[in-house]
C-alpha positions as CSV (number, residue, x, y, z in Angstrom):
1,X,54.7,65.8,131.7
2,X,57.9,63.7,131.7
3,X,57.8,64.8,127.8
4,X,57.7,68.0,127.9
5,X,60.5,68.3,130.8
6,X,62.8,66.3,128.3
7,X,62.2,68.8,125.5
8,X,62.7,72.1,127.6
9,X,65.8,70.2,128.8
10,X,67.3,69.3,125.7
11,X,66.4,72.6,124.1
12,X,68.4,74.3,127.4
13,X,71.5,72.0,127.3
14,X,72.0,72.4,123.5
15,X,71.6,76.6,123.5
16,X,74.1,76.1,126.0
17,X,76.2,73.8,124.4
18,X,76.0,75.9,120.9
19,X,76.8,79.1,122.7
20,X,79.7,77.7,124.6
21,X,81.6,76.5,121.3
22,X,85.0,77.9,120.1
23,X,84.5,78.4,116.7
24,X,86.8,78.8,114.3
25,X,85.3,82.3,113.7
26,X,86.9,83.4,117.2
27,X,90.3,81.8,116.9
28,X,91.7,81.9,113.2
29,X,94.3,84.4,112.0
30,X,94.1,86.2,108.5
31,X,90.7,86.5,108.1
32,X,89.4,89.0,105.8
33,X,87.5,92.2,107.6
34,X,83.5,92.1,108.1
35,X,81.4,94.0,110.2
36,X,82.5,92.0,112.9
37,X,86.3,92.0,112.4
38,X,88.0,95.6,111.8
39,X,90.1,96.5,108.7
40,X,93.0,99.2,109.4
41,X,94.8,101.7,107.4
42,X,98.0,101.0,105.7
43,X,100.2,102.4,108.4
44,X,103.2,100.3,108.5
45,X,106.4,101.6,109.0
46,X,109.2,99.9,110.5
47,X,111.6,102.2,112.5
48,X,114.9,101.2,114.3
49,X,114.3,101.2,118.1
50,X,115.5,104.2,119.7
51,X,117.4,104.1,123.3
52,X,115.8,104.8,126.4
53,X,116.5,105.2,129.6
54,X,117.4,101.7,131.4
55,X,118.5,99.8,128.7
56,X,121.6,97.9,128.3
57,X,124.0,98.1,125.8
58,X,127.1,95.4,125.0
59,X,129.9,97.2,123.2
60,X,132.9,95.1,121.9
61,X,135.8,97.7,120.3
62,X,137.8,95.3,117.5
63,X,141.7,96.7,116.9
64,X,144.7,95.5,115.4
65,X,146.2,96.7,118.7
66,X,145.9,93.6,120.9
67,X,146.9,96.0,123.9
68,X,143.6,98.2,122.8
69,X,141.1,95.2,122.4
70,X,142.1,93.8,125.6
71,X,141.1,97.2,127.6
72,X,138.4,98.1,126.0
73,X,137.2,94.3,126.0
74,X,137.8,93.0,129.5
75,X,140.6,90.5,127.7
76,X,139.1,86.9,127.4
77,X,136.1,87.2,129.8
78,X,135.1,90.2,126.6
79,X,135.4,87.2,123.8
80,X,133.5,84.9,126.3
81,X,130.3,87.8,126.5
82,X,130.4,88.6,122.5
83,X,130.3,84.7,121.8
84,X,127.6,84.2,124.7
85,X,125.5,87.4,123.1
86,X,125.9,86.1,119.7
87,X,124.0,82.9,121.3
88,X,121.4,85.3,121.9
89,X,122.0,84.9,125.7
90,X,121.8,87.8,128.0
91,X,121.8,86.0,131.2
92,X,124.9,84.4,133.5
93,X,125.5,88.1,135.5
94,X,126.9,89.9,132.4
95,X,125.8,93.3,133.5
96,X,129.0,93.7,134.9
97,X,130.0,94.0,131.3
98,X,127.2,96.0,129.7
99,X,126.9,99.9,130.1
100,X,123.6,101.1,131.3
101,X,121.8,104.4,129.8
102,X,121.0,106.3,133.4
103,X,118.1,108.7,133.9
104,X,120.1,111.3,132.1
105,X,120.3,109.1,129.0
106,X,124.5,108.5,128.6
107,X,126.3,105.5,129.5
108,X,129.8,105.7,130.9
109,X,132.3,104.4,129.1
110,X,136.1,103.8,129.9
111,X,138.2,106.8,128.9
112,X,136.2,108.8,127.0
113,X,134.0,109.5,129.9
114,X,130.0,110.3,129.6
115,X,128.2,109.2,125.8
116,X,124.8,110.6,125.7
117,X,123.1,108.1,123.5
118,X,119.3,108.2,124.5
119,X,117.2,108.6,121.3
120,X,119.8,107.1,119.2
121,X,119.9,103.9,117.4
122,X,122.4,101.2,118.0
123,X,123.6,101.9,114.5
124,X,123.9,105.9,115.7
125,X,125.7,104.8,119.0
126,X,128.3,102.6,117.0
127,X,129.2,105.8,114.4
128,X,129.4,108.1,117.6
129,X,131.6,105.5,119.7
130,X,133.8,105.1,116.8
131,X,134.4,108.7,115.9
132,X,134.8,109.0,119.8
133,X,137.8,106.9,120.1
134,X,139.4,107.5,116.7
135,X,139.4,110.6,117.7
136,X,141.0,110.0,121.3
137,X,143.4,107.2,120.1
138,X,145.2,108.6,117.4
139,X,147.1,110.8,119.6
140,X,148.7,107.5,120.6
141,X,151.7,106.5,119.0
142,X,151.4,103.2,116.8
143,X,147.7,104.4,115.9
144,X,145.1,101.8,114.9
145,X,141.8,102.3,113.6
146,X,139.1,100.4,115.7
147,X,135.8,99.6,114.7
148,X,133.2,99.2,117.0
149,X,129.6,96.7,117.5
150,X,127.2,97.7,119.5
151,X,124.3,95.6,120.8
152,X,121.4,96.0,122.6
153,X,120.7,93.5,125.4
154,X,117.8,91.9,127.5
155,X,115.4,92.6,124.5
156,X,112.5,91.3,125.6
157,X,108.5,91.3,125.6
158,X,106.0,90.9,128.2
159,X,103.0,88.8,127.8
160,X,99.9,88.9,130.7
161,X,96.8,87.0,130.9
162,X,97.7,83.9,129.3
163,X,101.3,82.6,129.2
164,X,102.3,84.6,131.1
165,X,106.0,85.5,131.1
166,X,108.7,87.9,129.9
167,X,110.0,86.5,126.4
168,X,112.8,87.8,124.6
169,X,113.0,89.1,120.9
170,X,114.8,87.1,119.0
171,X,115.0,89.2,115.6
172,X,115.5,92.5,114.9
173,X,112.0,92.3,113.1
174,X,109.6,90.5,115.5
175,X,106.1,90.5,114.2
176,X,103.0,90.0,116.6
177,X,102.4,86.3,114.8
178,X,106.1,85.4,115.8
179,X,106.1,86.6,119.4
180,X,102.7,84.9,119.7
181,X,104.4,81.9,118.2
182,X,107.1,82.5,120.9
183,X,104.6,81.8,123.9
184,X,102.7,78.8,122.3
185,X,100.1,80.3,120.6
186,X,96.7,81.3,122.6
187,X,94.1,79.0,123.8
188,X,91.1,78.4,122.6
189,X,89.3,80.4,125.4
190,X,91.9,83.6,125.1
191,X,90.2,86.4,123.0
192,X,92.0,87.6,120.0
193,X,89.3,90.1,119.0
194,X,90.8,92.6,122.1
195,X,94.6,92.3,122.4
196,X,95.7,95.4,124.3
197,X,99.1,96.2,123.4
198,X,101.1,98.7,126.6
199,X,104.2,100.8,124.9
200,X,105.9,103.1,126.3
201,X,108.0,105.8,124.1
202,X,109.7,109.3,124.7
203,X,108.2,108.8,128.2
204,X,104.6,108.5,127.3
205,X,102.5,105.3,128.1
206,X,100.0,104.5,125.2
207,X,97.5,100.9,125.3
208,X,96.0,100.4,122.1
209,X,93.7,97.3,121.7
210,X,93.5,95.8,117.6
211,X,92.0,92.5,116.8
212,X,94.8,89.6,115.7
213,X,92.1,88.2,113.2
214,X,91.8,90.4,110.9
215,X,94.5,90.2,107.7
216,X,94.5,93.8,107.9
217,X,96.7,93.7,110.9
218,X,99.8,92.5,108.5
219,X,99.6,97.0,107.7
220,X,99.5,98.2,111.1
221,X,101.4,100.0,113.6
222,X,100.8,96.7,115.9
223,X,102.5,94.6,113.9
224,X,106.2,94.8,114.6
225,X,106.8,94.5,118.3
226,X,109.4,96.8,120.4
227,X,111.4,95.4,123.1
228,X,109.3,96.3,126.6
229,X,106.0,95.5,124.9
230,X,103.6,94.4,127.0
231,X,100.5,92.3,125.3
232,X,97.7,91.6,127.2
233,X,95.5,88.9,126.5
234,X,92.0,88.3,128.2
235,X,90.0,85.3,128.3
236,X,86.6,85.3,126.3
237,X,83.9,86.9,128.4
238,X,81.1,84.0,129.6
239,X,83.8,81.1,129.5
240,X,84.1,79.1,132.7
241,X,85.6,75.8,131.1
242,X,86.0,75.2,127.4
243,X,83.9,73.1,124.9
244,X,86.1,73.3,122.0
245,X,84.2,71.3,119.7
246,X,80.8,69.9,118.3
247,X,81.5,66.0,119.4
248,X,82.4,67.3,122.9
249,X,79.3,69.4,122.8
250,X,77.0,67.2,121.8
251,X,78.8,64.9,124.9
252,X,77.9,66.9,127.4
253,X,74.5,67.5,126.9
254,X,73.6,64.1,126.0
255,X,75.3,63.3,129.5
256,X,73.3,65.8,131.4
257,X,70.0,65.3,129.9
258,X,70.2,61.6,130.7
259,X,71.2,62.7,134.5
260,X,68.1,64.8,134.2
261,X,65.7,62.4,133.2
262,X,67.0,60.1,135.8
263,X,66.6,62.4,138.5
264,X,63.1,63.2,137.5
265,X,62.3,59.5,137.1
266,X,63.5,58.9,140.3
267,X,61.4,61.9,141.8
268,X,58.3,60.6,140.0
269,X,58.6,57.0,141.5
270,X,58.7,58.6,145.0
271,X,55.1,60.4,144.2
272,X,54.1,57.4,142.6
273,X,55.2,55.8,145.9
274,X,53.5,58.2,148.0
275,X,50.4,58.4,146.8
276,X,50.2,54.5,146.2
277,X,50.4,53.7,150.5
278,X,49.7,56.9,151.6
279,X,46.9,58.0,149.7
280,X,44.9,60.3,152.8
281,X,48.4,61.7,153.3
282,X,49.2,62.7,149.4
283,X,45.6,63.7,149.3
284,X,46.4,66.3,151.6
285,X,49.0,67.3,150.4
């Protein structure tokens, strides 16, 4: 009897232990598509991020005219942002010094007034700011030309379920891998076959869910990410603690099948016990 307990056990603790192993089957990148893991179309296409409403944009206007940099550049403190931005810092209470695009999409910007620039690029707001005060300033005597950089600020990325956090995009190309990279890379027990990817454009909210694994991913629409991405990132179904390898597998069960046997060994000696001094009383039983 004590045999055939062992064998069911072992048989148990192993299925268990098999099932409950991350594989690297579940966790590497760049593999090639199967029947388990998808291919997609060749759809890539980078496009420039287009302004909504709510972001921030930093606007430094350069001039010969020192009188002209200093107003349109809050004097120093304006050098102090730039360098600061440059750093790829957006903190420290600069939105004092960064114009916002309000639910009618302009900004408002010191004497030219309202700019609509929702839709546009920062690369279309800079050529509309520019022909904006050319066009204003060279009614003033002494005329400079002025050049103007605009940047986007607080470009960030929102990650849920594991790492959770708002991350900001560091390059004006941020792929999936990279902004992965970014939070630390998922755990062993966070599914990459279901990412579900929350963008929002023109208004509309759109969740799309592709599978990081596949190589085919490197072509998609989901690999470049857009500031105000959200990723979300689920644990694997069926996981309440992690055996993330064959060694600690193999650990475990050998642990609990001796705990098993010793329990039944122990339960056995008490019958044994029983029946041995108390053999009218186990009979009835």
């Amino acid at each position: 009897m004590i045999y055939k307990f062992k064998y069911l056990l072992i048989l148990a603790m192993v299925g268990f232990a098999l099932s409950s192993c991350v594989t690297a089957r579940k966790v590497n990148y760049m593999q090639e598509p199967d029947k388990y893991i998808p291919s997609y179309a060749d759809t890539l296409s980078f496009e420039d991020y287009q302004l909504r409403i709510g972001d921030r944009l930093y606007i430094y206007v350069y001039s010969l005219d020192e009188n002209i940099t200093r107003m349109y550049n809050a004097g120093s403190v304006g050098s102090n942002i730039r360098q600061h931005m440059a750093n790829g810092n957006t903190g420290g209470g600069y939105d004092l010094y960064t114009y916002l695009v309000d639910e009618e999409g302009n900004i408002e910007f010191p004497t030219i007034g309202k700019v609509y620039v929702r839709g546009l690029t920062t690369r279309e707001v800079k050529r509309r700011m520019e022909e904006e005060l050319s066009t204003l300033l060279r009614e003033i005597p002494g005329y400079s030309t002025v050049s103007v950089e605009v940047n986007m600020v607080s470009r960030t990325f929102s990650v849920i379920g594991a790492q959770s956090g708002r991350y900001p995009i560091t390059s004006e190309k941020m792929t999936i891998f990279e902004a992965l990279a970014q939070v630390g890379d998922l755990k062993e027990f966070n599914s990459r076959k279901e990412i579900k990817l929350v963008r929002e454009k023109e208004g509309v909210t759109t969740i799309k869910t592709f599978d990081a694994r596949s190589k085919d991913i490197v072509n998609s629409e989901f690999y470049y990410i857009e500031p105000n991405d959200i990723i979300y990132i689920r644990q694997i179904p069926g996981y309440s603690f992690g055996i993330n390898s064959a060694s600690t597998a193999l650990g475990i069960t050998a642990t609990t099948i001796s705990f098993g046997v010793f329990i039944y060994s122990i339960v056995q000696t008490g019958i044994k016990h029983v029946n041995k001094y108390y053999p009218q009383k186990g009979g009835n039983q």
